[in-house]
C-alpha positions, 0 to 999 in steps of 0.5 A: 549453499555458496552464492557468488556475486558479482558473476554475470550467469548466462541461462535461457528461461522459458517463461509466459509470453506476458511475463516476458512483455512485462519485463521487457516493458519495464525495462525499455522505460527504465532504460536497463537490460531485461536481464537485470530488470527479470533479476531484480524482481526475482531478488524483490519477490524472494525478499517481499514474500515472508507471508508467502511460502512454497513448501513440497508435499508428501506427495511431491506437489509444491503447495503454496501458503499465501498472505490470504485465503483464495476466494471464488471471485479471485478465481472468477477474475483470474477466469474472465481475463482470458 
């Protein structure tokens, strides 16, 4: 795989509605661009995710190993905040 930096790439991303308001609050208070605010935390998260990894199944699904064990009540409070 060859990567180039210092190349500016032009994409559209459809991402959550929040995602997209929480990048654009960050970047409105540190006074950067959304696109190097949304750049920067995908370089953050691919270098802070060594207990996690995303790996493809024999079925083809992506399944994910995370840094614990999802409990019920994680559920639970993912669930009462919508």
């Amino acid at each position: 795989m060859r990567l180039c930096y210092d190349v500016i790439v032009r994409t559209t991303l459809d991402i959550p509605d929040e995602a997209y308001y929480l990048a654009k609050a960050i970047a409105r208070d540190q006074n950067r661009s959304l696109g190097r605010v949304v750049g920067d935390l995908i370089l953050q998260s691919s270098k802070g995710a060594k207990s996690a990894s995303i790996t493809i199944s024999n079925y083809g699904f992506p399944t994910f190993r995370c840094a614990r064990p999802v409990t019920t009540e994680d559920v639970r409070a993912l669930h009462d905040e919508e």
